[in-house]
Structure formats: structure tokens, C-alpha cells
N, CA, C and O of each residue as an XYZ file, in Angstrom:
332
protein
N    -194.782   -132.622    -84.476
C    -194.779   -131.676    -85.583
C    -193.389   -131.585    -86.225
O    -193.367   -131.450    -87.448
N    -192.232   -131.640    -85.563
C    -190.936   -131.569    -86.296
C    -190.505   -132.572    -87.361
O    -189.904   -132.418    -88.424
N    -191.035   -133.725    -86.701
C    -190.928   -135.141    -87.778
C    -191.876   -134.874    -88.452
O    -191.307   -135.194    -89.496
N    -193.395   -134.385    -88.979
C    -193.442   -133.818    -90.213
C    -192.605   -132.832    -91.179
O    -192.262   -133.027    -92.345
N    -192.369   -131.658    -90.304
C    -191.508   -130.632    -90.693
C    -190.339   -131.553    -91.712
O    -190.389   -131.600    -92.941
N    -189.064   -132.408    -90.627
C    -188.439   -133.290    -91.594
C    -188.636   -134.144    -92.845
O    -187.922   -134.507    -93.780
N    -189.844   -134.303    -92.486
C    -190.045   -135.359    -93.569
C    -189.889   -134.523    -94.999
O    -189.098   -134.684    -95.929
N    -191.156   -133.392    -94.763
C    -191.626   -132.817    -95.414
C    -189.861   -132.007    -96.208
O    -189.633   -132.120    -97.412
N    -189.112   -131.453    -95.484
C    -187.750   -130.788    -96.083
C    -186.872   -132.373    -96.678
O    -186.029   -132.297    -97.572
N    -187.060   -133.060    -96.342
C    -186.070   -134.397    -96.893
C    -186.799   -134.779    -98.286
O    -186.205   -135.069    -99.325
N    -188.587   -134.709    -98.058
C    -189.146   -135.063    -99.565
C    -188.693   -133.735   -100.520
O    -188.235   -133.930   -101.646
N    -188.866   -132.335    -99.958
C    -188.323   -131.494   -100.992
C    -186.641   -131.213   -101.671
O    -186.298   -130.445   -102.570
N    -185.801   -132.185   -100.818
C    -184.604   -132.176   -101.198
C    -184.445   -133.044   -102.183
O    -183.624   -132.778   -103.062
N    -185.266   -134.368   -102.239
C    -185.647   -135.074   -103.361
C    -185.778   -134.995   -104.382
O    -185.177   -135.594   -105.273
N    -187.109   -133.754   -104.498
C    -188.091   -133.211   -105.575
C    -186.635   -132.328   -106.009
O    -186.122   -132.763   -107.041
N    -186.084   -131.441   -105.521
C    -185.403   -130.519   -105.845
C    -183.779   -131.252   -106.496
O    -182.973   -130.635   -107.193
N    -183.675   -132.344   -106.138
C    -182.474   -133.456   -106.970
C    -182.834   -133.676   -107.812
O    -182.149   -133.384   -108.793
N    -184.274   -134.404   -108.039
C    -185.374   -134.758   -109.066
C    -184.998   -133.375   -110.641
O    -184.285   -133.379   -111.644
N    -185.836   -132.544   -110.087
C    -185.728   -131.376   -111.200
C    -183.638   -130.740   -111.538
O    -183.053   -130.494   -112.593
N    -183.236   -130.708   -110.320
C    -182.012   -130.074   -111.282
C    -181.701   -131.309   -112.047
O    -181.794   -131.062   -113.250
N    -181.258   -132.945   -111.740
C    -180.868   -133.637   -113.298
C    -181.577   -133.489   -114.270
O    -180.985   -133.476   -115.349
N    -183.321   -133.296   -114.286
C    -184.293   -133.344   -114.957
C    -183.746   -131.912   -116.212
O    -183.796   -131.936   -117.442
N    -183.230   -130.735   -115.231
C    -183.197   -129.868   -116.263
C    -181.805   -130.310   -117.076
O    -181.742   -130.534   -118.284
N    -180.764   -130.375   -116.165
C    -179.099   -130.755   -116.604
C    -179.766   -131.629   -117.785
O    -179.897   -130.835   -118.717
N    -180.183   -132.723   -118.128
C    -180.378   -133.503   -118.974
C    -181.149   -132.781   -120.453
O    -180.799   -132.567   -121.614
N    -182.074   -132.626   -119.827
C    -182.994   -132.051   -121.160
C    -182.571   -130.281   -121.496
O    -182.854   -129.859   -122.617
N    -182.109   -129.621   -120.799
C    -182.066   -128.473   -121.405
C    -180.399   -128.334   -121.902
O    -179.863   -127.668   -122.787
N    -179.836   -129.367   -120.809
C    -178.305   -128.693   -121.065
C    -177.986   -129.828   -121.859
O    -178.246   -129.345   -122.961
N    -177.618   -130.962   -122.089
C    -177.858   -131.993   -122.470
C    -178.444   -131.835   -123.948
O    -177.800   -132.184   -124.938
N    -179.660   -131.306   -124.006
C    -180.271   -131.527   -125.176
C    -180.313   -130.174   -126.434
O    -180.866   -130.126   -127.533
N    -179.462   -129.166   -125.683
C    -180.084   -127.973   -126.213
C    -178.052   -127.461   -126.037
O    -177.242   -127.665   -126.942
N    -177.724   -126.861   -124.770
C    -176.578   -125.975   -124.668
C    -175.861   -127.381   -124.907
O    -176.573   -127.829   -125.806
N    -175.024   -128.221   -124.692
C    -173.928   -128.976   -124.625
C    -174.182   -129.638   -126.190
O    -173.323   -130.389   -126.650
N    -175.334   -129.332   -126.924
C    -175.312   -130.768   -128.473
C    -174.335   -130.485   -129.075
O    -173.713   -131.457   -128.647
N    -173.767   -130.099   -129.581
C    -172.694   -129.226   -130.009
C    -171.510   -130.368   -129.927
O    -171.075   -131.041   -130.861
N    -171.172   -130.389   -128.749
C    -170.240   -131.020   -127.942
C    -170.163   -132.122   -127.911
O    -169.246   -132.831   -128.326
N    -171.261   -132.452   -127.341
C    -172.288   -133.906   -127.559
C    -171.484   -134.593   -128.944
O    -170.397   -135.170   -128.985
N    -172.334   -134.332   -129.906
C    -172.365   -134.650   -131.300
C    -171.114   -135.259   -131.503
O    -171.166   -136.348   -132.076
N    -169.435   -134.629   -131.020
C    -168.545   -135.352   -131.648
C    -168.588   -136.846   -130.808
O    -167.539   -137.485   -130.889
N    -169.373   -137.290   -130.240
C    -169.368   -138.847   -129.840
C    -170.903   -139.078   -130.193
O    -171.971   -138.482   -130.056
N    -170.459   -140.184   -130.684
C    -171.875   -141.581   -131.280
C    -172.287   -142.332   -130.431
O    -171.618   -142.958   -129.609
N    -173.528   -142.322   -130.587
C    -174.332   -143.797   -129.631
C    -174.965   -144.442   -130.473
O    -175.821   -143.801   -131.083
N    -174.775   -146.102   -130.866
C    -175.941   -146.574   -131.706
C    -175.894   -146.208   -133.071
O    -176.595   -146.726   -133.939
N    -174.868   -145.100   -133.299
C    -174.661   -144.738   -134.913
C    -175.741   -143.608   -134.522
O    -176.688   -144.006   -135.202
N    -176.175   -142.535   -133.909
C    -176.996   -141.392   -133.632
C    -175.615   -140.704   -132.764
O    -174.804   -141.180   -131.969
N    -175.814   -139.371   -133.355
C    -174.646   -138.156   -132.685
C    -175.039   -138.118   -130.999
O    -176.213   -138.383   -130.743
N    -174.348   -137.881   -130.118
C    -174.780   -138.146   -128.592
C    -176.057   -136.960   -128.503
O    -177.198   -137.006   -128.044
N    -175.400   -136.086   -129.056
C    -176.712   -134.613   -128.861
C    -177.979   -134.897   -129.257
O    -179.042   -134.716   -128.664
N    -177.758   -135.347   -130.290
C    -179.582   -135.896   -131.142
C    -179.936   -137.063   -130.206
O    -181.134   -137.104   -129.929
N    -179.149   -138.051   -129.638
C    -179.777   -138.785   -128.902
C    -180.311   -138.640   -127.673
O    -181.288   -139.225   -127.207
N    -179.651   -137.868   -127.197
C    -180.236   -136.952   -125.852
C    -181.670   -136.305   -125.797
O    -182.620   -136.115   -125.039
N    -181.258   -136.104   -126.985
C    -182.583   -134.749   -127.154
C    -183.467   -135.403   -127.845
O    -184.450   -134.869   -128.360
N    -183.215   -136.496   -127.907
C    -184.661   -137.546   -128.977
C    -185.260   -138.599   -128.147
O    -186.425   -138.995   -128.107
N    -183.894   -139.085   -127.288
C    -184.225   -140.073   -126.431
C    -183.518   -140.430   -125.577
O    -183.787   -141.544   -125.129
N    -182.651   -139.897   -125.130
C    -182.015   -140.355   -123.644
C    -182.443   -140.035   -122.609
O    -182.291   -140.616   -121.535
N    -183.423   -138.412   -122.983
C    -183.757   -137.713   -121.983
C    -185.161   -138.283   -121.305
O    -185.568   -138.169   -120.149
N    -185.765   -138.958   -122.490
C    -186.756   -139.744   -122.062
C    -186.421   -141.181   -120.972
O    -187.295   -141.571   -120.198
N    -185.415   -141.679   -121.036
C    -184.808   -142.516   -120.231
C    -184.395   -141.922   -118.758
O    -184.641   -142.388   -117.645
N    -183.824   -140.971   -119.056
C    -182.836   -140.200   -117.802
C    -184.518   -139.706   -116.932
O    -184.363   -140.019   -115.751
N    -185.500   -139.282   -117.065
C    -186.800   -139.144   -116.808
C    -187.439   -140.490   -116.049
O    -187.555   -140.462   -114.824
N    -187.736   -141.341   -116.599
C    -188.135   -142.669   -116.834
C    -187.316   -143.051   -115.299
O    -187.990   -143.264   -114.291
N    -186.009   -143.096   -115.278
C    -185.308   -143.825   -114.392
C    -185.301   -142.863   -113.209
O    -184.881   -143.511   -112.250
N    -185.588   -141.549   -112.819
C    -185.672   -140.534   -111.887
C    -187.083   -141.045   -111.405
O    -187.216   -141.317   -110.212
N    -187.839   -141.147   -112.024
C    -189.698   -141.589   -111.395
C    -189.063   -142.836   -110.629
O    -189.475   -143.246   -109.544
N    -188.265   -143.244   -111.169
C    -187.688   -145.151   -110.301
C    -187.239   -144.241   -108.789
O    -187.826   -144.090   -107.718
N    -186.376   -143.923   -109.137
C    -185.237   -143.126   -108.073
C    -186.380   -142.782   -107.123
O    -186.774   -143.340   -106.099
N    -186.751   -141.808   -107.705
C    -188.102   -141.273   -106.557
C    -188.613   -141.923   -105.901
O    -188.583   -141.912   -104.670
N    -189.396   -142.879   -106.856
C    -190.596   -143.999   -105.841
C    -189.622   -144.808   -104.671
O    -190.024   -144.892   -103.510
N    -188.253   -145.417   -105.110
C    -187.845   -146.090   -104.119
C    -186.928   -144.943   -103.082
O    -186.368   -145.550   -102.170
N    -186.783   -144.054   -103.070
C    -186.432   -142.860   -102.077
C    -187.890   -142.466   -101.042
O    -188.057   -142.346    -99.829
N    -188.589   -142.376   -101.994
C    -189.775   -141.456   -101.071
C    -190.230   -142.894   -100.371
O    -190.742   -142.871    -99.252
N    -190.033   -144.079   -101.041
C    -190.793   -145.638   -100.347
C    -189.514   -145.386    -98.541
O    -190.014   -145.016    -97.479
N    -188.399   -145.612    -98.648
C    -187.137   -145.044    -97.841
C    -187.876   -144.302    -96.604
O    -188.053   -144.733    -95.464
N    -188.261   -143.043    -97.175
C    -188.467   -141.913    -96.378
C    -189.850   -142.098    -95.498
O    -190.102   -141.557    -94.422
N    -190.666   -142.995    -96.236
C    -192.408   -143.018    -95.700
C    -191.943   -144.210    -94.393
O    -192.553   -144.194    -93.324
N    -191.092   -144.953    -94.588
C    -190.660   -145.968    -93.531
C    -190.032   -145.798    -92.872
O    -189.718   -146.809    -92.243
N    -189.385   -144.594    -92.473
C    -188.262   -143.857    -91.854
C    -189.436   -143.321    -91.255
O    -189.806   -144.155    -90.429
N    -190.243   -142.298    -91.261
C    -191.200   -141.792    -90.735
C    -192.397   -141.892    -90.297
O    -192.726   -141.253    -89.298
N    -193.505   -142.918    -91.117
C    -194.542   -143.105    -91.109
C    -194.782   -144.232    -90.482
O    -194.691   -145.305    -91.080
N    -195.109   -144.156    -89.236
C    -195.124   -145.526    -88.176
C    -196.680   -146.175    -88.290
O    -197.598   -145.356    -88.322
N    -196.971   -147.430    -88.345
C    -198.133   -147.853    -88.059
C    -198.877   -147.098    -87.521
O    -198.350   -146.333    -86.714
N    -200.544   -146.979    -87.752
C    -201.229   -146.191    -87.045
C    -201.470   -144.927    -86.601
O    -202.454   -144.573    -85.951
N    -200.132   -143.939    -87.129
C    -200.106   -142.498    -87.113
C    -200.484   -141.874    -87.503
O    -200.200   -140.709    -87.223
């Protein structure tokens, strides 16, 4: 039962890495920091508008990566043949 218990607190430390960049990106990123953002260019787009149009969709995109090969990590760390 404890090596569930672990598993189970190591996948929510994940999930819980997962969501704070998830918010840092899209809320702070896209909303409180544009401002700031804006005096640097990406691509000829202000950094803020790009964030908030489409980076955040990337920064998203590449966290589902992160995840799958973390939680792939964690299921092989724990999950033994036949258990």
C-alpha cells in the first residue's frame, strides 16, 4: 500500500508542476506581464501578443510531452509485471 501511496503523491507533484507553468504562462505571461512582454519582438509579433496568441499554446503542447514521458518514468519505477 505505501508504493501506491508514493506513486500516487509523485504523480500529483507532477500534475501540480504541470498546472503552476500552465498558469505562469497563460495568465501571467499572457495577461499580467504583456505589458512588459511587448517591449521585445518575436517573429515581428510583440512577445505579449505572442504569448497570448500562441506561445501559450506551445508551452501547453510541450507540458502533455513532459507529462507522458515523466508519468511513462514513474509507471516503470513502480508498476512491476503482473501487479
Amino acid at each position: 500500500m505505501e508504493k501506491k501511496t508514493t506513486y500516487w503523491q509523485e504523480n500529483l507533484r507532477l500534475i501540480f508542476i504541470c498546472l503552476t507553468i500552465w498558469f505562469v504562462v497563460s495568465f501571467g505571461f499572457g495577461l499580467l506581464l504583456v505589458e512588459q512582454l511587448n517591449a521585445y519582438r518575436l517573429g515581428g509579433y510583440k512577445l505579449g501578443f505572442w504569448f497570448a496568441q500562441q506561445g501559450s499554446i506551445y508551452a501547453f503542447v510541450g507540458l502533455v510531452f513532459w507529462y507522458s514521458a515523466k508519468m511513462n518514468k514513474l509507471d516503470k519505477k513502480y508498476c512491476e509485471k503482473g501487479s
